[in-house]
C-alpha positions in Angstrom: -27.5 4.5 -73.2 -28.0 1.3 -71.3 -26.3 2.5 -68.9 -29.6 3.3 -65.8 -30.2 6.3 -64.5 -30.8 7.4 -60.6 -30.6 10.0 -58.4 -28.3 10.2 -55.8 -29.0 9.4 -52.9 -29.9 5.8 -50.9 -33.4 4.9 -50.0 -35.4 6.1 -47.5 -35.3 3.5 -45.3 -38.1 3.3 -41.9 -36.1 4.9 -38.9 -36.5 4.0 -34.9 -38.8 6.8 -34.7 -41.1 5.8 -37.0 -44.5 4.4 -36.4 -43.0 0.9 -38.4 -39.8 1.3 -36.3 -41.6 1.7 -33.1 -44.0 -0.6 -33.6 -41.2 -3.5 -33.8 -41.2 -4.5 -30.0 -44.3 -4.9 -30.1 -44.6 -7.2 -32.3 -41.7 -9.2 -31.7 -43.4 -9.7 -27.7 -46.7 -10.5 -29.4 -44.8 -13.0 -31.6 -43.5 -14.2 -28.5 -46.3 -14.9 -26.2 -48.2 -16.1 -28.9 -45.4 -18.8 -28.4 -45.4 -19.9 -24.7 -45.3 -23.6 -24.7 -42.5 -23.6 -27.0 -40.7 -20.7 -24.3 -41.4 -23.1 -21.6 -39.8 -26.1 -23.7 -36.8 -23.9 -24.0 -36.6 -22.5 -20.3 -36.4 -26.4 -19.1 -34.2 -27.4 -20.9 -32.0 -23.9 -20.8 -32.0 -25.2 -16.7 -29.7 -28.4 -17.3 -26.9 -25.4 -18.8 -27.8 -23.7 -15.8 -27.2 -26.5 -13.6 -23.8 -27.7 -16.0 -22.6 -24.2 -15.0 -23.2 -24.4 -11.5 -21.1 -27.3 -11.2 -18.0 -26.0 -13.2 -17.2 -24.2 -10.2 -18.6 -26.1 -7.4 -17.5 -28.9 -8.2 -13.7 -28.3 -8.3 -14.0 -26.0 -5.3 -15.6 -28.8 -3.8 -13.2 -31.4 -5.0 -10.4 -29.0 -3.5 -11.4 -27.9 0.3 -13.4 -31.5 0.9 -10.5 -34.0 -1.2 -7.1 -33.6 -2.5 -6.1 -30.3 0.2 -7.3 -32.5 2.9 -5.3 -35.6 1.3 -9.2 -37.5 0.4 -8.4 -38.0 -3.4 -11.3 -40.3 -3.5 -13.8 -37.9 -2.0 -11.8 -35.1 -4.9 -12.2 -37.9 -7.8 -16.2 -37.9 -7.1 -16.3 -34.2 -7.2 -14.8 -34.1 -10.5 -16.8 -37.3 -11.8 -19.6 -35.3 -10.2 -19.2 -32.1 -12.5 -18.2 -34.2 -15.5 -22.0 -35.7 -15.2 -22.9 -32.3 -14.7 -21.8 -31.0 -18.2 -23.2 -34.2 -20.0 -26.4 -33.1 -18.9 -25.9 -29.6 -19.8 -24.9 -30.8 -23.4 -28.0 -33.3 -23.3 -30.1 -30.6 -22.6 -28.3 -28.1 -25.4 -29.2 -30.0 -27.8 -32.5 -30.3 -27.4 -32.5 -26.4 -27.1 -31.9 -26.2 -31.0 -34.8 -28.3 -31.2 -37.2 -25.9 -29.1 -35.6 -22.8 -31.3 -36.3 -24.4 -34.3 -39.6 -24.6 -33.4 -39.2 -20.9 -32.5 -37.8 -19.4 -35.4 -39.3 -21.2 -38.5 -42.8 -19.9 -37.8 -41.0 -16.1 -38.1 -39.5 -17.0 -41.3 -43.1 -18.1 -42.7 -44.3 -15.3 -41.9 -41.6 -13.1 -43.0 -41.7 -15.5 -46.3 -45.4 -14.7 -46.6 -45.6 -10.9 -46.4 -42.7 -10.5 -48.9 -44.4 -12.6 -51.1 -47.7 -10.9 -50.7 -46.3 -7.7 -51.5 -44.3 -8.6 -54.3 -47.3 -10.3 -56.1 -49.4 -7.2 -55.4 -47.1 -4.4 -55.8 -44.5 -6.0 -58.4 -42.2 -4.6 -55.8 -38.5 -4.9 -57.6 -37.1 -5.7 -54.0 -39.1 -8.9 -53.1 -36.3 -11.2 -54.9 -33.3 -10.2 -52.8 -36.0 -9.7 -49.8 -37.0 -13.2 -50.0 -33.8 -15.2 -50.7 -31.5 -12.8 -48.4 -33.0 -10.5 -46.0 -35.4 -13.3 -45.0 -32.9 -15.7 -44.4 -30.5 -13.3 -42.6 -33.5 -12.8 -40.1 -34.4 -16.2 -39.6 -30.1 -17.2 -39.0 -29.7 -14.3 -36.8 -32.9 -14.6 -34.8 -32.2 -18.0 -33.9 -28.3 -16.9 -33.3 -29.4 -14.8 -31.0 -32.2 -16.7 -29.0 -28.8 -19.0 -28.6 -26.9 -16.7 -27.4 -29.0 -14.7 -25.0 -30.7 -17.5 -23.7 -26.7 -18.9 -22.9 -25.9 -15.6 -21.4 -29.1 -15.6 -18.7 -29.1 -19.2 -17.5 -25.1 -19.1 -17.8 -24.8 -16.3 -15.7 -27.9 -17.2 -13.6 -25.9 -20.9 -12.7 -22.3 -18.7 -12.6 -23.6 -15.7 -9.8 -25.6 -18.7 -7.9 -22.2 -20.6 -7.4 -20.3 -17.6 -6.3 -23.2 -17.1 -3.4 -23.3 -20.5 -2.5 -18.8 -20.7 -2.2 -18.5 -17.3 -0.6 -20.7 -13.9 -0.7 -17.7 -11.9 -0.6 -16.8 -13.3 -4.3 -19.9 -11.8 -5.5 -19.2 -8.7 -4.9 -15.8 -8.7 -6.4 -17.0 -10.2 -9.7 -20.0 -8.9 -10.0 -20.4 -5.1 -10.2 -17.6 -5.0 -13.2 -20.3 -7.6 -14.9 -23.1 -5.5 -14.6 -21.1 -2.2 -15.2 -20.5 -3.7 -18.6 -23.3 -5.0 -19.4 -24.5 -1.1 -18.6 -22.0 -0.4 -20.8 -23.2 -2.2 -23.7 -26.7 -1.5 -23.1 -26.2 2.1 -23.6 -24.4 1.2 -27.3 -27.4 -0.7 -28.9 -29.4 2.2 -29.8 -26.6 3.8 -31.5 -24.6 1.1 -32.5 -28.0 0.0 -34.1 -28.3 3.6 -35.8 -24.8 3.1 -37.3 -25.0 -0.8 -38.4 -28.6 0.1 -40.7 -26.0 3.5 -42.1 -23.6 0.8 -43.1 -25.9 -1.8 -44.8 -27.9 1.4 -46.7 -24.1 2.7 -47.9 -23.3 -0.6 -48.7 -26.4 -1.3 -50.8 -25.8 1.8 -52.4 -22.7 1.1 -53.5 -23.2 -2.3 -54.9 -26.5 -1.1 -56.4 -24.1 1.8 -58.3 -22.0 -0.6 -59.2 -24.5 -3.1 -60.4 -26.0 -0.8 -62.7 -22.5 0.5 -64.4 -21.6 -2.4 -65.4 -24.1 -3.1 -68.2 -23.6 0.4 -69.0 -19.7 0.5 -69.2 -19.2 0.2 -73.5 -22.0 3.2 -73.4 -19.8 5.2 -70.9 -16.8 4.7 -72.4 -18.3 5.7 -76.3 -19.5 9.0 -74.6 -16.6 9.4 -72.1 -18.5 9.6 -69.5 -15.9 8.0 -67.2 -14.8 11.0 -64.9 -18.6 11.6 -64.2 -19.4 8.3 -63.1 -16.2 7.7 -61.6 -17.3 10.4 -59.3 -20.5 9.4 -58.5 -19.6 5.7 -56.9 -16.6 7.5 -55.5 -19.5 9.2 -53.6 -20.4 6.0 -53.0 -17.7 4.9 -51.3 -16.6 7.6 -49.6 -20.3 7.0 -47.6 -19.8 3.9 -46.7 -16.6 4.9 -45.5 -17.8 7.2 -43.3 -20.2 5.1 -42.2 -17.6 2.2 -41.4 -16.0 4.7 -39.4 -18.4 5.2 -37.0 -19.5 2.0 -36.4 -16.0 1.1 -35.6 -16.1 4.0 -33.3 -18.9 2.3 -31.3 -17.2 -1.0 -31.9 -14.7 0.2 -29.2 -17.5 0.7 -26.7 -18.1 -2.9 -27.4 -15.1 -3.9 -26.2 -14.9 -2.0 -23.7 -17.9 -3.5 -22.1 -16.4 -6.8 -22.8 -13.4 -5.9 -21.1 -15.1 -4.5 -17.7 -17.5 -6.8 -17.9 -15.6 -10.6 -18.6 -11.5 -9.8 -17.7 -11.7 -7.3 -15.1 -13.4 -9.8 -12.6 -10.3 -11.9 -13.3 -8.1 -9.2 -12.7 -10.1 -8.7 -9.4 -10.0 -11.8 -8.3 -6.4 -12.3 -8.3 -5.6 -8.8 -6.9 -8.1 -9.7 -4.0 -7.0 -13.0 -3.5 -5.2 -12.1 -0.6 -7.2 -10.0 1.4 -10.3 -13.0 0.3 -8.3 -15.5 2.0 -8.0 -13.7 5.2 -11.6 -13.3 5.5 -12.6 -16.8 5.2 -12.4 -17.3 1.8 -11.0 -21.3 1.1 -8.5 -21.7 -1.9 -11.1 -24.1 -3.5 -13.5 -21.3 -3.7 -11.4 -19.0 -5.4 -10.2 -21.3 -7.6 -13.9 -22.1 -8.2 -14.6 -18.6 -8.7 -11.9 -18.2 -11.2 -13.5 -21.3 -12.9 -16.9 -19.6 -13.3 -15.3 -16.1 -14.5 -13.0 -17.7 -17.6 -15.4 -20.9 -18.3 -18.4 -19.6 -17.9 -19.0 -15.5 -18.0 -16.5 -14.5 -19.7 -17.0 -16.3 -23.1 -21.0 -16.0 -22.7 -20.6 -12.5 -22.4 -18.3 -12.6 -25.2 -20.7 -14.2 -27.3 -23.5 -11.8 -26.1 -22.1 -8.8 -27.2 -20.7 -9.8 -30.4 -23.5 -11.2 -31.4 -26.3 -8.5 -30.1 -24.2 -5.9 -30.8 -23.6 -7.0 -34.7 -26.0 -9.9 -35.4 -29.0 -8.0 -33.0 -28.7 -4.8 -35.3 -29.0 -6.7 -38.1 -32.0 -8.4 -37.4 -33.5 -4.9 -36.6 -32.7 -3.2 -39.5 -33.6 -6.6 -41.4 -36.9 -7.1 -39.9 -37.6 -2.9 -39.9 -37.5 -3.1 -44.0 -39.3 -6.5 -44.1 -42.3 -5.0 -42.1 -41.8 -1.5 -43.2 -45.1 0.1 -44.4 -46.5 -0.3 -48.6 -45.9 3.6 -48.5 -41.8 3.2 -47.8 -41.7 0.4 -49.6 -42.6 2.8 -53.1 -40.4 5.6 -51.5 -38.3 5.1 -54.9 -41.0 4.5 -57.0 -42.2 8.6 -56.2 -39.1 9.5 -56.2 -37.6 12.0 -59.0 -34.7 14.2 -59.1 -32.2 15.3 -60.9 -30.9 12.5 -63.5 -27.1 11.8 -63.6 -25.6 8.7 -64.9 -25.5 6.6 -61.9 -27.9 4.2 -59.8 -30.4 5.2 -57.9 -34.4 6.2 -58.1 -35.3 8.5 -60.7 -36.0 9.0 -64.4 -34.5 7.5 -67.0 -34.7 6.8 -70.9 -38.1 5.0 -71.9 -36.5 2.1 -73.5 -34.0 1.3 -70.9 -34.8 -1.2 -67.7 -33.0 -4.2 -66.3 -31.3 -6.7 -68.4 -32.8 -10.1 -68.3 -36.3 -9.3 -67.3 -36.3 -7.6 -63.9 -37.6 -3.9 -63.6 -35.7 -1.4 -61.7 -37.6 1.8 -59.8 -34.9 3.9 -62.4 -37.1 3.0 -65.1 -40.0 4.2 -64.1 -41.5 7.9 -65.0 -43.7 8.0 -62.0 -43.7 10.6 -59.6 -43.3 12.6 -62.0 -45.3 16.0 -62.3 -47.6 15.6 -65.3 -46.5 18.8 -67.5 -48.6 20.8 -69.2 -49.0 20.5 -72.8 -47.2 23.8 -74.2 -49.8 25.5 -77.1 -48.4 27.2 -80.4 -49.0 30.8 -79.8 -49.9 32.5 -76.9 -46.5 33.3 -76.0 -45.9 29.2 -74.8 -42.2 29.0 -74.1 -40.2 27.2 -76.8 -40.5 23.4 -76.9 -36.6 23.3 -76.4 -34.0 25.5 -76.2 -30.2 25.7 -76.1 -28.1 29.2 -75.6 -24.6 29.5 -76.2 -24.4 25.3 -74.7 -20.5 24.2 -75.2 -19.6 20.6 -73.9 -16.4 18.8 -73.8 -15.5 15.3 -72.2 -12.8 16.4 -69.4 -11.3 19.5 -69.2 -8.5 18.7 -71.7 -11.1 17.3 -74.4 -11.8 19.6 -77.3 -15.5 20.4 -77.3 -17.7 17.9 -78.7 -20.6 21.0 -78.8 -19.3 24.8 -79.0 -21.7 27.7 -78.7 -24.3 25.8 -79.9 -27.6 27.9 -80.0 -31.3 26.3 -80.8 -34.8 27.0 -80.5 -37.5 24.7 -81.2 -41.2 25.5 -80.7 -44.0 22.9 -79.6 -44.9 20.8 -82.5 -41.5 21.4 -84.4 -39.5 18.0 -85.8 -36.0 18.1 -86.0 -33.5 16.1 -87.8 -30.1 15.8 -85.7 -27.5 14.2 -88.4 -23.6 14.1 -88.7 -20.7 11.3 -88.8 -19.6 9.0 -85.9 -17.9 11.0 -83.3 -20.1 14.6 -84.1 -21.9 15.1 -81.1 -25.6 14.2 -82.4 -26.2 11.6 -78.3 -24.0 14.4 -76.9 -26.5 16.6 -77.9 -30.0 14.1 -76.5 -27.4 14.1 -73.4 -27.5 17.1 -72.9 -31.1 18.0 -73.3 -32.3 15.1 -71.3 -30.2 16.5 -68.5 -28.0 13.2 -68.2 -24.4 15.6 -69.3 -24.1 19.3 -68.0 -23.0 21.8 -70.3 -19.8 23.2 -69.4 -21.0 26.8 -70.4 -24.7 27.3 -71.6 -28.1 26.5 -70.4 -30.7 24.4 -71.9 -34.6 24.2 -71.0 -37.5 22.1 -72.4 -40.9 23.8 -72.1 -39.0 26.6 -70.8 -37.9 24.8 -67.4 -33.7 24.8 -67.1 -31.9 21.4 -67.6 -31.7 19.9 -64.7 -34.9 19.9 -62.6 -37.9 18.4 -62.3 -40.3 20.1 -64.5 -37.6 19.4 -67.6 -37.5 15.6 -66.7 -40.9 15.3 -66.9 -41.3 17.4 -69.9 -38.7 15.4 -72.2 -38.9 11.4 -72.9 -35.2 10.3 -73.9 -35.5 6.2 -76.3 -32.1 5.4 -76.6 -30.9 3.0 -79.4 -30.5 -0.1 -77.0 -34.2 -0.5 -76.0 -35.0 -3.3 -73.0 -38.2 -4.7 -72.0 -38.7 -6.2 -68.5 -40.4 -9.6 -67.9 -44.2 -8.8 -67.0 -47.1 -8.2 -69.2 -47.1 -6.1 -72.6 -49.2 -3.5 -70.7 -47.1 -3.4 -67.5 -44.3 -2.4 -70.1 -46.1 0.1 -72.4 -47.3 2.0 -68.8 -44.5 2.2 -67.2 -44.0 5.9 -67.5 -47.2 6.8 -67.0 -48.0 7.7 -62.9 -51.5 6.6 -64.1 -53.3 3.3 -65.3 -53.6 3.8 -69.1 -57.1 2.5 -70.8 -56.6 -0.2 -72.9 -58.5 1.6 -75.8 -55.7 4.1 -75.3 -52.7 1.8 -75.6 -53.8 0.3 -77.9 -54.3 3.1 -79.8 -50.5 4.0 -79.2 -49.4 0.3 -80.5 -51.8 0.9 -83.9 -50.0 4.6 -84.5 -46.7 2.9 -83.7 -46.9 0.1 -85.8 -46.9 -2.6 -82.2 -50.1 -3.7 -83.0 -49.4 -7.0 -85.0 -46.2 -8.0 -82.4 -48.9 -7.6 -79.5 -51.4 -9.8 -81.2 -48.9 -12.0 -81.9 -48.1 -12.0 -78.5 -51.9 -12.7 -77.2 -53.0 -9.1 -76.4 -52.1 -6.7 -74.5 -52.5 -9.1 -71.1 -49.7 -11.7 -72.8 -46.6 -12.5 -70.7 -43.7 -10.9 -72.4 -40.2 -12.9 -72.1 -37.5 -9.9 -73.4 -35.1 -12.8 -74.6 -37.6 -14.0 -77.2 -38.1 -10.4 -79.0 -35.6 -9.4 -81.4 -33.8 -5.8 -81.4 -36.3 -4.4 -83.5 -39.5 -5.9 -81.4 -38.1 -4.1 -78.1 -37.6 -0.8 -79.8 -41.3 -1.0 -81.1 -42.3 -1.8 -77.7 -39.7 1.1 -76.1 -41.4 3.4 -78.5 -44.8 2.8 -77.8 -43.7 3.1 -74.2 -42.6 6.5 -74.9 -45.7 7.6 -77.0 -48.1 6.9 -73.7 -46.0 9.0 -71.7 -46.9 12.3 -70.7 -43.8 14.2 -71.7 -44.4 16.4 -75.0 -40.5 16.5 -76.0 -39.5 12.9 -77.5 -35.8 12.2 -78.0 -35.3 9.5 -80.5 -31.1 8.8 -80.1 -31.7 6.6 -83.0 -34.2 4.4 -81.5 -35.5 3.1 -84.7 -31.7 1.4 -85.9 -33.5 -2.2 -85.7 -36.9 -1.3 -87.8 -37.0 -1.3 -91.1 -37.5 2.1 -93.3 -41.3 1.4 -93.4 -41.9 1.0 -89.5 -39.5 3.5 -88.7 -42.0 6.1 -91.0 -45.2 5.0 -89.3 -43.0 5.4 -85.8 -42.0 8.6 -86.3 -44.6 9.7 -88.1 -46.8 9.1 -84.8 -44.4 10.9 -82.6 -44.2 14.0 -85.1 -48.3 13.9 -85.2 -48.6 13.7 -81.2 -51.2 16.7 -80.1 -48.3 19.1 -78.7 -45.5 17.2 -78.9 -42.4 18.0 -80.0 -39.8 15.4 -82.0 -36.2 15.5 -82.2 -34.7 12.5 -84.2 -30.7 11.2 -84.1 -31.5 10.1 -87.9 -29.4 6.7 -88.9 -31.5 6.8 -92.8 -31.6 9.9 -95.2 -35.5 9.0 -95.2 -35.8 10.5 -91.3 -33.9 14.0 -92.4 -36.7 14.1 -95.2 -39.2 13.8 -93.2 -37.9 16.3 -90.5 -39.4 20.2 -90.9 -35.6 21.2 -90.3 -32.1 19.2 -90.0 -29.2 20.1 -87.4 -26.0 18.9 -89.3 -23.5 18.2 -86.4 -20.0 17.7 -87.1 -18.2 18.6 -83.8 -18.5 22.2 -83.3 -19.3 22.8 -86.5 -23.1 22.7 -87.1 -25.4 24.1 -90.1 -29.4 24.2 -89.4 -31.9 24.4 -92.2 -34.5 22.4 -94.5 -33.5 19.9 -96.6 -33.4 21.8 -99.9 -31.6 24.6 -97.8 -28.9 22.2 -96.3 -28.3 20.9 -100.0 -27.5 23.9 -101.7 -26.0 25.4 -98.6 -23.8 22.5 -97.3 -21.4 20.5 -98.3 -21.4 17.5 -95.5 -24.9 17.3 -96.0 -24.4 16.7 -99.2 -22.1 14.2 -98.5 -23.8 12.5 -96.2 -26.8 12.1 -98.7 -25.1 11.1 -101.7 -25.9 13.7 -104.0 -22.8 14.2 -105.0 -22.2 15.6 -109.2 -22.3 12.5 -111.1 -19.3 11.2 -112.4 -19.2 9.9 -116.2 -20.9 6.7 -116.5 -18.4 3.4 -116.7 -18.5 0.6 -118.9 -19.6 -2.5 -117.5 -22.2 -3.9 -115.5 -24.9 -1.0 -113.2 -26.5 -1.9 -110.5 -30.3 -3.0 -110.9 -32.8 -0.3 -110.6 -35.2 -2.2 -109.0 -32.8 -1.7 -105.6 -33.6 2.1 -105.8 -36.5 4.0 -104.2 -37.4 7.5 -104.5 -35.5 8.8 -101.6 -31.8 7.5 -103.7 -31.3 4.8 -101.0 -30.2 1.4 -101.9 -30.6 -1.9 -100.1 -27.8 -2.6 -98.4 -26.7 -3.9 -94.5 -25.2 -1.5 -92.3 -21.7 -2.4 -90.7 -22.4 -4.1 -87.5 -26.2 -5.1 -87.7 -25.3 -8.4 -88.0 -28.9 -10.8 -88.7 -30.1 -7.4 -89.9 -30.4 -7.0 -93.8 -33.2 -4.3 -93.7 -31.0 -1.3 -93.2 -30.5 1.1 -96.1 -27.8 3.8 -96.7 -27.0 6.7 -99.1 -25.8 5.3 -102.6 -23.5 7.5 -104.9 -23.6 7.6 -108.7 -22.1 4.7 -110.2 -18.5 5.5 -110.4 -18.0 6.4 -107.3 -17.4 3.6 -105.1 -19.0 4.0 -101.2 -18.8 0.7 -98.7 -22.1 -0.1 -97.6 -23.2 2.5 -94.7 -25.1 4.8 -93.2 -25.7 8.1 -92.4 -23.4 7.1 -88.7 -20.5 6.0 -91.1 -20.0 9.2 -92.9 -16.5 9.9 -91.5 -14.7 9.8 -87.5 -13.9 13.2 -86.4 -14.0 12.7 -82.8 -15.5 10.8 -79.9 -18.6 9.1 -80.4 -21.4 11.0 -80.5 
């Protein structure tokens, strides 16, 4: 299937209480001191806002009590023509502020820029795209957002409180106890609010990464009918980041709260007080002033405080928490393995399947995997595989696709699995690589039960669509191996495979491989060798040799079937495989017949049919095919339906007489859903 595989589950991502998490403060003051003279630049020019504020207040009050309520317009008109120099200045000196951040914050992107980058050279890390072109510049935009907006809050509120003093004391103490109660307020939801912003963005990434990874997959789903399942898993998904929505709006409310104490009560305050203010010496300019500071200055820099702390701030912690996150959390996914269900996520997957277009995926990967134990003939070693009374259907409703189906298979066996479209045979490599549950049964490989750990490490599943990921041929071929592999040893593996002359072709084993430059039948070669390096003695071959002609697809699985302890099972697509099989399972639905290949030919008729040996009917007149397309396994030269550029496919001729459209052993009928 090209659909990837993960476990459930989101990354692992640092926490607070981690040394990484904890650690974060400390360098973010380091960072910062390391930066004085470009602090100071921005605390002298953050004054001229401080004194712009001042004067929004003052100045009116001013213009009030010394000008127009005394009837001296001229001395009001100064006032006024005082403050409006007062906020050119304070605009004069914000914009050199974004100067003195810029200077501030592009030295944190380098370096944020430069550690991704180191990583992703050294550890190939999967992530370092997205890091680099997202997460880095989402902490570079926020940081300097809010450097903005906290520096606007302190030298707002510094100017704002100073002009309240200087009017009347009394007006500090009605507007500012409700300030600092909510900026208590909002102190106390950072931590939390924090907590539940990183919940979000790991749901959300989840969800997307789900989603991302169906897609590709969606004809494979829909051939195996797979849809409930998987429509379940991303509905897990998003019932996550639901939740998770939830409760940050929950604290969101907090947040508003705080805004609400903190920036409207004040007014509120001021105008209930107004009153009792003026009776004790309190002029109407001054409250008008104070009014002034409260809904032109506090109100909208608290405003802009805690929406963009409370938002953009916990975005730049969970940001810069994964972009300094320790090597060890940053391969959480890479040593992660689980149980395998057809969704996204880290875990094991099919040998032949990775990213399309060239970037690897942590679902790939075999590693973490326990190394299992090759299983010896005798000595009472549990069967390679087996299956007991295993019955699966696609829904409830569906008739079974497998019924009661019962098979043992000890290490070193070969098997055969052949049928018609629709019979069950990648039902049946489904099932044993643990990526479909049995409705009734159980199945174990190496005599662990299907699903669970031991089992995925014991079996290697090669689907038919078989990817490569952009990297070097070795990278590829030992990428389910938790080990390095010795280059004597893969190459080995590419001489028994038959890879050997694509990789010198290539340049060796060290040569750049672009996946869009190899045909269908290159990437299976490389899928397969893949596969033979690994350290799982079941192989599944769901007909992972469609794109090779009859000649590779021997020497292929001719390797696989002489592996020391391994164990072959082969969705054949050519009559030539079921030959070469010690015993064939004939599959059609939940009918099955298991035997040798003379056995199967006496003993069953589909078999029959499906090799062409049916009674020959008397010979026409007219023209015969040439001999020369024959070969001793009664197999003529013929494309297969839908291998389009691929003449090399061969299928099961019948006596002349009896006409057959060019096939194969897939075509041999449609009794059901695609197996």
């Amino acid at each position: 299937m090209t659909a990837r595989l993960r476990r459930h589950g989101a990354r692992a991502d640092t926490t607070p209480g981690t040394p990484a998490g904890a650690a974060l403060p400390a360098r973010g003051l380091r960072f910062l001191l390391a930066r004085r003279r470009v602090l100071v630049r921005l605390t002298g020019w953050s004054v001229l806002e401080t004194g712009q504020t001042f004067l929004i207040g003052y100045g009116p009050a001013r213009a009030l009590d010394e000008g127009f309520l005394r009837g001296r317009a001229e001395v009001g008109l100064v006032w006024l023509a005082v403050t409006g120099l007062g906020v050119l200045l304070g605009a004069f000196g914000t914009a050199r502020v974004y100067a003195a951040v810029a200077a501030l914050v592009e030295p944190l992107r380098d370096r944020l820029v430069e550690r991704v980058v180191t990583r992703g050279v050294r550890t190939g890390d999967a992530g370092s795209l997205s890091r680099l072109t997202q997460q880095v510049e989402i902490a570079r935009d926020t940081f300097a957002g809010l450097v903005m907006v906290s520096r606007s809050f302190v030298f707002t509120a510094a100017g704002a409180l100073a002009g309240l003093f200087t009017l009347a004391p009394p007006l500090l103490l009605v507007v500012g106890p409700p300030l600092a109660l909510g900026l208590v307020l909002f102190a106390a939801t950072l931590r939390p609010l924090t907590r539940r912003q990183e919940a979000f963005l790991v749901a959300d990434e989840a969800l997307a990464g789900d989603l991302a990874g169906v897609g590709p997959g969606l004809r494979d789903i829909t051939a195996t009918g797979a849809e409930t399942h998987i429509a379940a898993g991303n509905g897990e998904r998003v019932e996550a980041e639901l939740r998770a929505a939830r409760a940050l709006a929950h604290w969101g409310v907090l947040r508003v709260a705080s805004l609400t104490i903190g920036g409207q009560l004040p007014i509120v305050l001021l105008l209930a007080a107004g009153p009792w203010l003026l009776s004790h010496g309190v002029t109407t300019g001054a409250l008008v002033g104070a009014l002034a500071y409260v809904t032109q200055s506090l109100l909208p820099a608290l405003r802009n405080l805690i929406h963009g702390l409370g938002t953009s701030g916990s975005r730049l912690t969970v940001v810069l928490r994964r972009l300094t996150r320790n090597e060890t959390d940053t391969d959480t996914d890479d040593h992660d393995a689980s149980h395998p269900v057809p969704s996204t996520g880290p875990g094991a997957t099919p040998a032949g399947a990775s990213r399309p277009g060239g970037s690897r995926s942590p679902s790939q990967a075999g590693r973490g995997l326990p190394r299992p134990t090759p299983s010896r003939p005798g000595e009472g070693a549990p069967p390679a595989l087996s299956l007991s009374c295993v019955t699966f259907a696609y829904g409830s409703a569906g008739a079974p696709v497998v019924q009661d189906l019962d098979l043992t298979l000890p290490p070193g066996a070969h098997l055969a699995v052949v049928g018609p479209s629709g019979a069950g045979k990648s039902t049946l490599t489904a099932l044993v690589a643990g990526l479909l549950a049995p409705s009734r049964g159980t199945i174990r490989v190496g005599g662990h039960p299907v699903p669970g750990p031991e089992a995925t490490a014991g079996r290697v599943l090669i689907p038919q669509e078989a990817y490569v990921f952009s990297g070097t041929l070795a990278e590829n071929l030992a990428y389910l191996r938790p080990d390095a592999v010795p280059a004597a040893e893969a190459l080995a593996a590419a001489d028994a495979v038959g890879l050997t002359p694509l990789a010198e072709r290539l340049g060796g084993l060290d040569a750049q491989v672009d996946p869009e430059t190899l045909s269908a039948g290159e990437r299976q070669l490389v899928a397969l060798t893949r596969a033979y390096l690994s350290y799982a003695p079941l192989a599944l071959l769901d007909e992972a040799t469609c794109h090779l002609d009859p000649g590779a697809e021997e020497r292929a699985e001719r390797a696989f079937a002489a592996r020391p302890g391994g164990t072959l099972v082969v969705v054949a697509h050519r009559i030539s495989s079921a030959r070469r099989a010690g015993r064939v399972l004939v599959m059609d639905g939940p009918s099955t017949a298991y035997g040798g290949h003379e056995e199967l030919m006496r003993s069953c008729a589909l078999y029959r049919d499906l090799v062409g040996s049916w009674a020959p009917a008397p010979a026409r007149r007219g023209s015969q095919p040439a001999p020369a397309l024959r070969d001793a396994y009664r197999v003529d030269a013929v494309a297969g339906p839908g291998l389009a550029g691929d003449g090399r496919h061969v299928v099961a001729h019948r006596p002349v007489g009896q006409v057959q459209a060019p096939g194969d052993l897939r075509d041999g009928g449609s009794l059901g859903r695609e197996g």
